[in-house]
PyMOL Python script that loads the backbone (N, CA, C, O; Angstrom):
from pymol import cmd

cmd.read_pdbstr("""\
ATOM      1  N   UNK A   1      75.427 146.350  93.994  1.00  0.00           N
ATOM      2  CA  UNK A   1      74.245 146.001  93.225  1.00  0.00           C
ATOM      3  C   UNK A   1      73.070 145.934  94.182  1.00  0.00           C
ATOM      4  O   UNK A   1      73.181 145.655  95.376  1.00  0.00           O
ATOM      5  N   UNK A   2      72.062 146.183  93.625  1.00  0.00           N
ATOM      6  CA  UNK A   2      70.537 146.588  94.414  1.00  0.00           C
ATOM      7  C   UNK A   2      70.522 145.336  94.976  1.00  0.00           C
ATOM      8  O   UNK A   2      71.500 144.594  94.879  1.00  0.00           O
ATOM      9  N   UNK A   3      69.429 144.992  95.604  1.00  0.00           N
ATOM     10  CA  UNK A   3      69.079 143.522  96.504  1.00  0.00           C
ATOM     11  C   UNK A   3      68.058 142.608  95.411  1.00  0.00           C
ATOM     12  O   UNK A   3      67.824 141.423  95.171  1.00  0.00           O
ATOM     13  N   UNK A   4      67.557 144.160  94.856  1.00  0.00           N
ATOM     14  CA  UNK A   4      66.523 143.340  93.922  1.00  0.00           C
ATOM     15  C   UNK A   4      67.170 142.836  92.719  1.00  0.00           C
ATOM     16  O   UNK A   4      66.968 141.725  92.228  1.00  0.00           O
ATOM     17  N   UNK A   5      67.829 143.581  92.352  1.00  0.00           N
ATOM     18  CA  UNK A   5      68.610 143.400  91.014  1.00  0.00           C
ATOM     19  C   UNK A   5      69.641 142.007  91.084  1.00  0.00           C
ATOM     20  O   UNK A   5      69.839 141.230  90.150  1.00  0.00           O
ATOM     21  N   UNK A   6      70.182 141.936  92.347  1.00  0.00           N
ATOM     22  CA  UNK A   6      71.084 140.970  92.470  1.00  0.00           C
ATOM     23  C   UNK A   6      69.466 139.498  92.486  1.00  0.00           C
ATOM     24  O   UNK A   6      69.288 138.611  91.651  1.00  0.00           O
ATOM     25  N   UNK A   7      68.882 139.707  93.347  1.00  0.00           N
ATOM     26  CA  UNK A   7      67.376 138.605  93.314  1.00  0.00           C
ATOM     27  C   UNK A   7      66.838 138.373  92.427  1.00  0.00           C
ATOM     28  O   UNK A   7      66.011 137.471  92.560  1.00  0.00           O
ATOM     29  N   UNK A   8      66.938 138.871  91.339  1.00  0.00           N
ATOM     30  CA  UNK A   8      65.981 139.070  89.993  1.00  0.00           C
ATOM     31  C   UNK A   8      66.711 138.094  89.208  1.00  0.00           C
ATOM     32  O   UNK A   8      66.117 137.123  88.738  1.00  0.00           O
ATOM     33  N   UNK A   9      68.725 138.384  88.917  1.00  0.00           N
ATOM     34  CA  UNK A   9      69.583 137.662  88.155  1.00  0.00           C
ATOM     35  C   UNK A   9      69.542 136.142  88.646  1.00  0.00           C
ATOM     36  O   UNK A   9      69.120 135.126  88.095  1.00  0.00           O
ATOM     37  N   UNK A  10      70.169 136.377  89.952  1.00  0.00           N
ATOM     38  CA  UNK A  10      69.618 134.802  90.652  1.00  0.00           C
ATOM     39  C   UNK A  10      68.355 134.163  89.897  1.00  0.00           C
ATOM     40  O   UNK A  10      68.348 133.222  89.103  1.00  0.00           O
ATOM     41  N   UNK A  11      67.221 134.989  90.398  1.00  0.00           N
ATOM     42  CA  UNK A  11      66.094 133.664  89.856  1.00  0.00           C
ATOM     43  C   UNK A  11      65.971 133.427  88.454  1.00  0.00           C
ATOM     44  O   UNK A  11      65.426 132.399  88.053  1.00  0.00           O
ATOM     45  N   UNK A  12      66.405 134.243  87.712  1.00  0.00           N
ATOM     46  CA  UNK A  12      66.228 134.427  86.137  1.00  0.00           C
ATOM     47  C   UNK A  12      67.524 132.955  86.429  1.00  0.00           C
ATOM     48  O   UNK A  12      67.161 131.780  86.482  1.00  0.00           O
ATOM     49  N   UNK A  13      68.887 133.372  86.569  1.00  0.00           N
ATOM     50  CA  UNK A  13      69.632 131.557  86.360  1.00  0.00           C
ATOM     51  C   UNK A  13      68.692 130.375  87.022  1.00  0.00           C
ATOM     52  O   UNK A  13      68.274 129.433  86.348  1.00  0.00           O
ATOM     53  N   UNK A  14      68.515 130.480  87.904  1.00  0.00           N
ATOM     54  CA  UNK A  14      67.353 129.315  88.024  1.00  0.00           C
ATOM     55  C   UNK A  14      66.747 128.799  87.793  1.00  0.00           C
ATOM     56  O   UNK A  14      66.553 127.609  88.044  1.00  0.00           O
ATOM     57  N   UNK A  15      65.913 129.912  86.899  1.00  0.00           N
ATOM     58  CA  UNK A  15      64.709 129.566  85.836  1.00  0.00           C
ATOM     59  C   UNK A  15      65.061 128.721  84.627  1.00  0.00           C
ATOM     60  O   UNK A  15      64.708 127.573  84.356  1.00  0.00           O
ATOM     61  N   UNK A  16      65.888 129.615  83.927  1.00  0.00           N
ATOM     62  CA  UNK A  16      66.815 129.348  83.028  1.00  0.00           C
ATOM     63  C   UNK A  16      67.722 127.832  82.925  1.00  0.00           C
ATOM     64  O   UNK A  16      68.262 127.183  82.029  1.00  0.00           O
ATOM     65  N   UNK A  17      67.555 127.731  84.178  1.00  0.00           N
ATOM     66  CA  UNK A  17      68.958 126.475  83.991  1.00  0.00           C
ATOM     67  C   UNK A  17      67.951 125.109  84.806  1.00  0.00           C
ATOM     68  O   UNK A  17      68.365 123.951  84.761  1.00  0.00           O
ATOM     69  N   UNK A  18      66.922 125.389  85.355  1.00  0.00           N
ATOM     70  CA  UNK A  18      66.362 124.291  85.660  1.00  0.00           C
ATOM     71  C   UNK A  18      66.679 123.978  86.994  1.00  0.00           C
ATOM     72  O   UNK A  18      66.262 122.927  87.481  1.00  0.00           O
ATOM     73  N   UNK A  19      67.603 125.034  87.865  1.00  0.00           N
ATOM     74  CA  UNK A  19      68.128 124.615  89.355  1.00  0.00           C
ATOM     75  C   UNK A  19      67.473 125.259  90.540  1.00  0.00           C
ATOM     76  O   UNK A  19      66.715 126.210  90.349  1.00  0.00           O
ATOM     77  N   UNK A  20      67.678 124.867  91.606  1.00  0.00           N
ATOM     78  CA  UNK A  20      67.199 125.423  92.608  1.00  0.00           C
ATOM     79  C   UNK A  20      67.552 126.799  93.027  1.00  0.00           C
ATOM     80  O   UNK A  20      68.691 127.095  92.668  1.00  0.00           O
ATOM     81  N   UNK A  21      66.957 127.691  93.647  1.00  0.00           N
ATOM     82  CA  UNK A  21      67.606 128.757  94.123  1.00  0.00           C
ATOM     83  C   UNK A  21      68.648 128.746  94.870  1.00  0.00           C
ATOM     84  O   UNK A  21      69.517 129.609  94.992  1.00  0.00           O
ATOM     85  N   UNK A  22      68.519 127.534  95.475  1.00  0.00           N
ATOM     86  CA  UNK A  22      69.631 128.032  96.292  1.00  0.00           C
ATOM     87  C   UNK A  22      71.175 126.902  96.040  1.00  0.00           C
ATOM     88  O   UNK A  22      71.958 126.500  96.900  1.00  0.00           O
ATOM     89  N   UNK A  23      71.172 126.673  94.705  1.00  0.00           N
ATOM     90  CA  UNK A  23      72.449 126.354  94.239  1.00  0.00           C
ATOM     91  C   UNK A  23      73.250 127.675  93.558  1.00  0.00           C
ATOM     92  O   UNK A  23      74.454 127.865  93.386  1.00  0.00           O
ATOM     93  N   UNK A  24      72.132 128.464  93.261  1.00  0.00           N
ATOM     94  CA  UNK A  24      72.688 129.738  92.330  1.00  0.00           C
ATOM     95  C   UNK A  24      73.541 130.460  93.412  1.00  0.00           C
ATOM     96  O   UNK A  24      73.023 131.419  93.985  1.00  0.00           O
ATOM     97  N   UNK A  25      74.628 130.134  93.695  1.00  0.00           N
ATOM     98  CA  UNK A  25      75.600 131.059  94.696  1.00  0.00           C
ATOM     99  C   UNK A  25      76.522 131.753  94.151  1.00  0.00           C
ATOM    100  O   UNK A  25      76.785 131.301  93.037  1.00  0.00           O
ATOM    101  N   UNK A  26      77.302 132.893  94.503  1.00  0.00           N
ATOM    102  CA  UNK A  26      78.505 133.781  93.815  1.00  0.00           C
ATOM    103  C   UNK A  26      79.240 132.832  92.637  1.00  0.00           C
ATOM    104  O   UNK A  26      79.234 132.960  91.413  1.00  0.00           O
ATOM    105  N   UNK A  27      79.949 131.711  93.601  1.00  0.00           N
ATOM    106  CA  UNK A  27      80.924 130.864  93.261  1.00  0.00           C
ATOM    107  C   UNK A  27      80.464 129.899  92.452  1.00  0.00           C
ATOM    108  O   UNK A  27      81.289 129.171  91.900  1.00  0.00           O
ATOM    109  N   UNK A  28      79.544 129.773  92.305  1.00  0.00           N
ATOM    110  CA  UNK A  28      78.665 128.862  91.500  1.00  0.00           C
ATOM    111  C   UNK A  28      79.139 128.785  89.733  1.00  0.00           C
ATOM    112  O   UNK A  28      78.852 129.832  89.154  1.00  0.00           O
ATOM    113  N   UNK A  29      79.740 127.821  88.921  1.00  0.00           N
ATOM    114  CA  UNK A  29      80.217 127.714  88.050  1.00  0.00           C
ATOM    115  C   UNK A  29      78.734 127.217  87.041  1.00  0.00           C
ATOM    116  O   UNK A  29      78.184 126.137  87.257  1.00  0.00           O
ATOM    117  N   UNK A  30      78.272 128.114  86.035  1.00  0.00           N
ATOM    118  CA  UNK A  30      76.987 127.880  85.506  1.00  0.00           C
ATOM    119  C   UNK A  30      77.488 126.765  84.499  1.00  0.00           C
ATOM    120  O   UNK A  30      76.828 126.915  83.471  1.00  0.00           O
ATOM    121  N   UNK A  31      77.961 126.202  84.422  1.00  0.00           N
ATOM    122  CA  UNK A  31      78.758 125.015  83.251  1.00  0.00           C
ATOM    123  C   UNK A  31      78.617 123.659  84.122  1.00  0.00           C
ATOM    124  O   UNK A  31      77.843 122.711  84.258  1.00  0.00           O
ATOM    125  N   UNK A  32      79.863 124.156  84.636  1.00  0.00           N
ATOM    126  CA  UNK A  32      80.306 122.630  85.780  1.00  0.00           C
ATOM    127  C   UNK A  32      79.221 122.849  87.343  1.00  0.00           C
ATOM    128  O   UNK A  32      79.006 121.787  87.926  1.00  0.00           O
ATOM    129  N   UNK A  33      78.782 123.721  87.781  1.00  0.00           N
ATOM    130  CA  UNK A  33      78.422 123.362  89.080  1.00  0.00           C
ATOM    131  C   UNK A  33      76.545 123.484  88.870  1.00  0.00           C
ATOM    132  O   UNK A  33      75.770 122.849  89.586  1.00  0.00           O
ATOM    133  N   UNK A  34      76.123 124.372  87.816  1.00  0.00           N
ATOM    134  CA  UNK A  34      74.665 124.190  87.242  1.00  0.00           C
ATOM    135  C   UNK A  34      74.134 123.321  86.266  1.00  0.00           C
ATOM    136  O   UNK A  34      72.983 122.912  86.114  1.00  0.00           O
ATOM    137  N   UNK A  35      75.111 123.121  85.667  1.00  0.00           N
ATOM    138  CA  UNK A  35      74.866 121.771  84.527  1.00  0.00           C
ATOM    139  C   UNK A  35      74.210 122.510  83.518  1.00  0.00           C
ATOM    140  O   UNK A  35      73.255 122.003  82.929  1.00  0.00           O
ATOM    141  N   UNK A  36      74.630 123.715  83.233  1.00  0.00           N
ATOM    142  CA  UNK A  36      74.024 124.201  81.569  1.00  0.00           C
ATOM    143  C   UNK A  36      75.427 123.726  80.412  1.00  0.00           C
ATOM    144  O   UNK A  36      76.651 123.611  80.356  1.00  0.00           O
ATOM    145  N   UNK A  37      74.196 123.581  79.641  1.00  0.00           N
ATOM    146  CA  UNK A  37      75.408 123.366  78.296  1.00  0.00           C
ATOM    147  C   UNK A  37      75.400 124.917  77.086  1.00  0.00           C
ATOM    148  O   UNK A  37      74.767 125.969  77.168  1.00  0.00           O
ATOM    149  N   UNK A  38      76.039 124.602  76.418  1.00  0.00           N
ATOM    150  CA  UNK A  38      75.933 126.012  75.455  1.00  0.00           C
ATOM    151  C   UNK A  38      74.924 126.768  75.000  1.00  0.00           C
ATOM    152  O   UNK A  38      74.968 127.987  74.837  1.00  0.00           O
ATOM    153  N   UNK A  39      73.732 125.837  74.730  1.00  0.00           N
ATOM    154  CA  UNK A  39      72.589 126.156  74.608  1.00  0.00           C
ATOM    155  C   UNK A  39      71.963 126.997  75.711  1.00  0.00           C
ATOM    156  O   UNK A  39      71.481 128.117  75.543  1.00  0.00           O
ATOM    157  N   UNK A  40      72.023 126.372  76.783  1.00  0.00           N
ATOM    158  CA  UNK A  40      71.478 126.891  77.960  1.00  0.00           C
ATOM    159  C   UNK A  40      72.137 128.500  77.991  1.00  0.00           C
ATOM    160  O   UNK A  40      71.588 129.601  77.964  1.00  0.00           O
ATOM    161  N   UNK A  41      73.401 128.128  78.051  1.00  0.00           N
ATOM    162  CA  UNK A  41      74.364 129.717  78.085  1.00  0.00           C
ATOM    163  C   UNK A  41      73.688 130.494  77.327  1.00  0.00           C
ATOM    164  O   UNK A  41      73.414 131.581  77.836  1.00  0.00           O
ATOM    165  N   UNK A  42      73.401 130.352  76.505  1.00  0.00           N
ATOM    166  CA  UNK A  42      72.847 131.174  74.429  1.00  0.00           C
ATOM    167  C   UNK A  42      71.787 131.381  75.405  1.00  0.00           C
ATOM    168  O   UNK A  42      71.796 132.521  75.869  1.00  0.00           O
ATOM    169  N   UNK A  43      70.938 130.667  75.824  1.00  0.00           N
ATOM    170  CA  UNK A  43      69.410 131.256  75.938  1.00  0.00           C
ATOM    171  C   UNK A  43      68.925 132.580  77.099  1.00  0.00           C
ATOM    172  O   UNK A  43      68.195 133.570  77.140  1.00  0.00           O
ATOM    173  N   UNK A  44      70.138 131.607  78.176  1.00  0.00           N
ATOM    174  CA  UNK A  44      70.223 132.466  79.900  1.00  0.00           C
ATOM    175  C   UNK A  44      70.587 133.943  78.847  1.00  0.00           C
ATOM    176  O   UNK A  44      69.629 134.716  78.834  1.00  0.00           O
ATOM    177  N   UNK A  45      71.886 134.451  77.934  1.00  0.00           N
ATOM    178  CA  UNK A  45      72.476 135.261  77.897  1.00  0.00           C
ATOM    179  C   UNK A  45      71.083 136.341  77.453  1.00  0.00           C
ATOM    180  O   UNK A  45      70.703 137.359  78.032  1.00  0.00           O
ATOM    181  N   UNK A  46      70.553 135.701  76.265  1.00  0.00           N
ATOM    182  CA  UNK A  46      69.310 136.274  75.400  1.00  0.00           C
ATOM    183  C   UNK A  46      68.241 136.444  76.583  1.00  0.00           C
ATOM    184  O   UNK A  46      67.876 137.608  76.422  1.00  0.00           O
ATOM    185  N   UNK A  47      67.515 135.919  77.715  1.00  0.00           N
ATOM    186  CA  UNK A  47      67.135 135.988  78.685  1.00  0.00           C
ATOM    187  C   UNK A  47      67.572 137.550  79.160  1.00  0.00           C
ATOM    188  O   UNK A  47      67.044 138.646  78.976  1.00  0.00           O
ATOM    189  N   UNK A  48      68.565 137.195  79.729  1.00  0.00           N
ATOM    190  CA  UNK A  48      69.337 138.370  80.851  1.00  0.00           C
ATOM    191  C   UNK A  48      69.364 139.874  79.956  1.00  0.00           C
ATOM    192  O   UNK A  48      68.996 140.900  80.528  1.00  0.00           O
ATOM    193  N   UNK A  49      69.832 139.914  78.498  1.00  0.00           N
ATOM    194  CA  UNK A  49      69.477 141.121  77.790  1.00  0.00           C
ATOM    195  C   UNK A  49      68.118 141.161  77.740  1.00  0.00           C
ATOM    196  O   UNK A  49      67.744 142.333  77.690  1.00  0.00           O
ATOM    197  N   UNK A  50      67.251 140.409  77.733  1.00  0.00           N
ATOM    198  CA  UNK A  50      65.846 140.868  77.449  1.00  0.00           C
ATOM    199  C   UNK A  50      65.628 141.706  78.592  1.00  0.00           C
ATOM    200  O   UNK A  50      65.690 142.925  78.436  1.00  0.00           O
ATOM    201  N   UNK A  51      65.273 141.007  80.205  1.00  0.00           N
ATOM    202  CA  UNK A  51      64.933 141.353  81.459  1.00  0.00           C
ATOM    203  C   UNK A  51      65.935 142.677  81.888  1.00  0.00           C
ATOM    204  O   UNK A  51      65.564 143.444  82.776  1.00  0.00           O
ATOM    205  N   UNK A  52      67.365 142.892  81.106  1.00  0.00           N
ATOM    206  CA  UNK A  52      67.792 144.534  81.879  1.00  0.00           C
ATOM    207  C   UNK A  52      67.808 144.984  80.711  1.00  0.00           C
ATOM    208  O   UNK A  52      68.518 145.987  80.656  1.00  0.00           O
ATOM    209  N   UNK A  53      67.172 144.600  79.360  1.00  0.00           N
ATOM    210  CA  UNK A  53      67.092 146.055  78.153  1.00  0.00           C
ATOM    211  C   UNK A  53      68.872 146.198  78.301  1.00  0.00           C
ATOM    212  O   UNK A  53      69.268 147.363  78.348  1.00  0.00           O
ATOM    213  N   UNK A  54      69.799 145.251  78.367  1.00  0.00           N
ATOM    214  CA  UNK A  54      71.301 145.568  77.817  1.00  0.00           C
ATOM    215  C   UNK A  54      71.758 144.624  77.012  1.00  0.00           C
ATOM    216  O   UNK A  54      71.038 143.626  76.996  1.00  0.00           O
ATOM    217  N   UNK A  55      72.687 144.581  76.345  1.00  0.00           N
ATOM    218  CA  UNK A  55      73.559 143.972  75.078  1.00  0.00           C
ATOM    219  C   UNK A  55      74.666 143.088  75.976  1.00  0.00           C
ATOM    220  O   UNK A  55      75.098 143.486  77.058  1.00  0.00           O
ATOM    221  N   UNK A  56      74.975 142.077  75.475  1.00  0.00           N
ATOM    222  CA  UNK A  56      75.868 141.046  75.762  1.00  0.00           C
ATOM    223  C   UNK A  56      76.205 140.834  74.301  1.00  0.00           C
ATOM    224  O   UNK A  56      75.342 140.311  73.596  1.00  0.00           O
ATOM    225  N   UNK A  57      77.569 141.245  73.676  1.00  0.00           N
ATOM    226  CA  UNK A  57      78.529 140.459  72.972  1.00  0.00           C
ATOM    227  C   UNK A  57      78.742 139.367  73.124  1.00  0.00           C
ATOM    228  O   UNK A  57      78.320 138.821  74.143  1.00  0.00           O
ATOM    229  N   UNK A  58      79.537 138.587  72.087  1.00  0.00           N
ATOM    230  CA  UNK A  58      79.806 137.224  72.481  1.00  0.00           C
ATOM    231  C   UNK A  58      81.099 137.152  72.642  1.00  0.00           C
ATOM    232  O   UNK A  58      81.704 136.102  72.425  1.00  0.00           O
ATOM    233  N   UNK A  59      81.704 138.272  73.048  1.00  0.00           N
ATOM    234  CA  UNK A  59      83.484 138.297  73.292  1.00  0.00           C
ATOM    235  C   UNK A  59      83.217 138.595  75.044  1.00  0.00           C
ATOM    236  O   UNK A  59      83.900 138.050  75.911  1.00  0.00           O
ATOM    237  N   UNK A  60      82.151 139.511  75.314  1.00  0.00           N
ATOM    238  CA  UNK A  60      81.827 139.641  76.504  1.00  0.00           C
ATOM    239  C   UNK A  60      81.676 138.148  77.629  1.00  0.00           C
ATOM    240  O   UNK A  60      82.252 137.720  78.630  1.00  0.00           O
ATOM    241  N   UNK A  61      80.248 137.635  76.509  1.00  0.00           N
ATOM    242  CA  UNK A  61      79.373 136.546  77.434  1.00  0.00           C
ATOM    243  C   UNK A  61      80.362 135.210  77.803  1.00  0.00           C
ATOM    244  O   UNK A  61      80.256 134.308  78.634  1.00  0.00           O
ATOM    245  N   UNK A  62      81.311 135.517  76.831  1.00  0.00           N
ATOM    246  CA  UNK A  62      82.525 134.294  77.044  1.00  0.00           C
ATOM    247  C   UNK A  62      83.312 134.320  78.070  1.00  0.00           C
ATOM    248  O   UNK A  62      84.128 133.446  78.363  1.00  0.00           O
ATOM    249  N   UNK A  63      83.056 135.527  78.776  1.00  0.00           N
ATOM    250  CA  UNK A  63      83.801 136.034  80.462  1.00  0.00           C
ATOM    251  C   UNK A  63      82.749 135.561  81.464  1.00  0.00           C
ATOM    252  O   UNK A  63      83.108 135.451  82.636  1.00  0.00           O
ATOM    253  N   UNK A  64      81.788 135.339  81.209  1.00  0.00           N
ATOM    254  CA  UNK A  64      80.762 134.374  82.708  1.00  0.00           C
ATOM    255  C   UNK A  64      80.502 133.527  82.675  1.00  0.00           C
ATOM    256  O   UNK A  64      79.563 133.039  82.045  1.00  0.00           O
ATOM    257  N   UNK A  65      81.532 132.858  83.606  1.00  0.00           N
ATOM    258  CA  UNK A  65      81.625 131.824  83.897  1.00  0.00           C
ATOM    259  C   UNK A  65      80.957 131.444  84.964  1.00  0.00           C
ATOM    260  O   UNK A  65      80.537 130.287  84.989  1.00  0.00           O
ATOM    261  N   UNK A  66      80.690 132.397  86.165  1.00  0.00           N
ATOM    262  CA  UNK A  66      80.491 132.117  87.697  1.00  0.00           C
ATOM    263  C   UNK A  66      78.735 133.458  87.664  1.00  0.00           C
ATOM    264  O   UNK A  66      78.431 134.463  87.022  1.00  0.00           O
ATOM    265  N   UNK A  67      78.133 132.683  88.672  1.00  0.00           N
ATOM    266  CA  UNK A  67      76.907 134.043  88.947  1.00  0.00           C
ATOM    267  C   UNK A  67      78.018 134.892  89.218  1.00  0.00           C
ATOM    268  O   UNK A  67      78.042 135.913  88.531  1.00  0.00           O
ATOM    269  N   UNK A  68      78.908 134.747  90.006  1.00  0.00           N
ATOM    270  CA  UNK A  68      79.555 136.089  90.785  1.00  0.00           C
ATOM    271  C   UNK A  68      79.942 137.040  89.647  1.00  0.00           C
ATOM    272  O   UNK A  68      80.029 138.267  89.676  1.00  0.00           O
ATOM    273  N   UNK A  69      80.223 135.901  88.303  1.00  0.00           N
ATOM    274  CA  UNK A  69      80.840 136.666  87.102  1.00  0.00           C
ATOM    275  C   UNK A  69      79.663 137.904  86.501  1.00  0.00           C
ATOM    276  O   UNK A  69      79.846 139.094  86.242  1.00  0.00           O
ATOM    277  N   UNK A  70      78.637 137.200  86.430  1.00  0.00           N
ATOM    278  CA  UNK A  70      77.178 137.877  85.770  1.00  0.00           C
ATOM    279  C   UNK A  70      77.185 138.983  86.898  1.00  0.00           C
ATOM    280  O   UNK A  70      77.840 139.999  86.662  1.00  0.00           O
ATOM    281  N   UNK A  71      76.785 138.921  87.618  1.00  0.00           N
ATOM    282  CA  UNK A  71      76.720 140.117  88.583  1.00  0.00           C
ATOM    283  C   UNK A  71      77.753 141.107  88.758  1.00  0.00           C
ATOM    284  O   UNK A  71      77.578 142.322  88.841  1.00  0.00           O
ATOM    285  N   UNK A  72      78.627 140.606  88.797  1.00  0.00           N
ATOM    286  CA  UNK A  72      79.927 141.882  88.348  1.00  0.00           C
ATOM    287  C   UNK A  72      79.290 142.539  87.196  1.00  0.00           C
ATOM    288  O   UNK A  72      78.942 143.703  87.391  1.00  0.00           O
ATOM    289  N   UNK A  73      79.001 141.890  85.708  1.00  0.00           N
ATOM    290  CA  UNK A  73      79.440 142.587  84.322  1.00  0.00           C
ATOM    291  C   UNK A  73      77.897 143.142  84.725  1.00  0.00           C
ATOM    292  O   UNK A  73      77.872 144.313  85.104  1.00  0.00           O
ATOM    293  N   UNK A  74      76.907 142.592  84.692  1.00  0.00           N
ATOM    294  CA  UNK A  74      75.706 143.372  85.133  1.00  0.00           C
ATOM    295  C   UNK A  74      76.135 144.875  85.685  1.00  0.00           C
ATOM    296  O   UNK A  74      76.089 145.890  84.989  1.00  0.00           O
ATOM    297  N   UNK A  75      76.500 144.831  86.871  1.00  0.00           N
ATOM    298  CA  UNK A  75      76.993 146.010  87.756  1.00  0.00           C
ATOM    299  C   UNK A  75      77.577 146.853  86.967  1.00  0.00           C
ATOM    300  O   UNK A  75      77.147 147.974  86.698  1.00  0.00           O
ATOM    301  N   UNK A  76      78.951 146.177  86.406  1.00  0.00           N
ATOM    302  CA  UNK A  76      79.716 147.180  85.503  1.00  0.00           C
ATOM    303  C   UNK A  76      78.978 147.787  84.293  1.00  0.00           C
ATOM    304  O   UNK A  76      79.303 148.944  84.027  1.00  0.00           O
ATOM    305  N   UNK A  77      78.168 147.291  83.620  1.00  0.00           N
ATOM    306  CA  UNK A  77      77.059 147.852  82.857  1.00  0.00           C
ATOM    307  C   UNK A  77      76.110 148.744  83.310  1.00  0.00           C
ATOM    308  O   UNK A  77      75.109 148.946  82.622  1.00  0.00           O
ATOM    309  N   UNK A  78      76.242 149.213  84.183  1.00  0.00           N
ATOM    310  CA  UNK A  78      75.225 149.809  85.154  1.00  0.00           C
ATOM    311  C   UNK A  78      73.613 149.285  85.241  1.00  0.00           C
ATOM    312  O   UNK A  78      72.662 149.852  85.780  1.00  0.00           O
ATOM    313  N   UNK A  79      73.652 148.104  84.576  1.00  0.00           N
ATOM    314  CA  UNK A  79      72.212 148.165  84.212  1.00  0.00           C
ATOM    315  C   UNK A  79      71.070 147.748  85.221  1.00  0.00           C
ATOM    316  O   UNK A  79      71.211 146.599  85.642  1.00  0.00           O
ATOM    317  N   UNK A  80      70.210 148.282  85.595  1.00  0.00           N
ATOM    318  CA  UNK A  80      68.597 148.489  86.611  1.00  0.00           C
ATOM    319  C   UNK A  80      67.453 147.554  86.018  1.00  0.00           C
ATOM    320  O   UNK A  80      67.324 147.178  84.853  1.00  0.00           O
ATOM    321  N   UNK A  81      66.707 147.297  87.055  1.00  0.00           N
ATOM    322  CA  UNK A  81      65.359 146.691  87.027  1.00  0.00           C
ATOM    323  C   UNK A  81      64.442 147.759  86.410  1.00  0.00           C
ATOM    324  O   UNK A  81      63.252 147.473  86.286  1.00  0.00           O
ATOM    325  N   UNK A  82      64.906 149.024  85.991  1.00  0.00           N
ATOM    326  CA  UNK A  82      63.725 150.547  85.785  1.00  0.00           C
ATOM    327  C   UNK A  82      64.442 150.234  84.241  1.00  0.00           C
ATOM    328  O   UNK A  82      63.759 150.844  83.419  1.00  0.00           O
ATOM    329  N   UNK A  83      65.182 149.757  83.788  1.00  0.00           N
ATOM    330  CA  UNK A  83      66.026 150.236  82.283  1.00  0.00           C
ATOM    331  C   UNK A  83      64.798 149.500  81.034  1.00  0.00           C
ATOM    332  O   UNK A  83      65.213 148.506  80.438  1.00  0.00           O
ATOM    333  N   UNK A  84      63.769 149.857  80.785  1.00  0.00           N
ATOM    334  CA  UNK A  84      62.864 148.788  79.510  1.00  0.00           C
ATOM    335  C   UNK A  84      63.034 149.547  78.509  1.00  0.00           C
ATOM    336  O   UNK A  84      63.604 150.624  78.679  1.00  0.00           O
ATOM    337  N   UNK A  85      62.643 149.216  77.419  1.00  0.00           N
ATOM    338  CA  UNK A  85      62.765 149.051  76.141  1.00  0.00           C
ATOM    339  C   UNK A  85      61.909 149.885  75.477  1.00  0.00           C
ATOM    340  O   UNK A  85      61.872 149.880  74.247  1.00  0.00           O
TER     341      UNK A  85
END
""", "prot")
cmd.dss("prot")
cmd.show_as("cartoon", "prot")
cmd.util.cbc("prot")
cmd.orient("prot")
């Protein structure tokens, strides 16, 4: 994943969740180690499709658990900072 693309997801959870940058790590559990609740999840997810123009299911979004998780399915989606709407 790009440097930017991986920098962009980071600060977008940050934003999103009210935390510092530099709690947002791979291993970082957005539940238990960021303190979002479901809501937060619902909004980050609607967030993250807006900013890469891609689709998140909710059979999908129920698999990220960890940033490291988001950045994988990101990747595997192929989806870019160039992809708008």
């Amino acid at each position: 994943m790009s440097n930017g693309l991986d920098s962009k997801v980071r600060d977008l959870i940050a934003e999103q969740l009210g935390v510092a940058a530099e709690q947002v790590t791979l291993d970082a559990n957005l539940v238990s180690d960021l303190g979002a609740d479901s809501l937060d999840v619902v909004e980050f997810i609607l967030a993250l499709e807006d900013a890469l123009n891609i689709e998140i299911d909710d059979e999908e979004a129920q698999k990220l658990f960890t940033v490291g998780d988001v950045l994988a399915f990101i990747e595997e989606k192929g989806a870019s900072l160039n992809k708008r709407r």
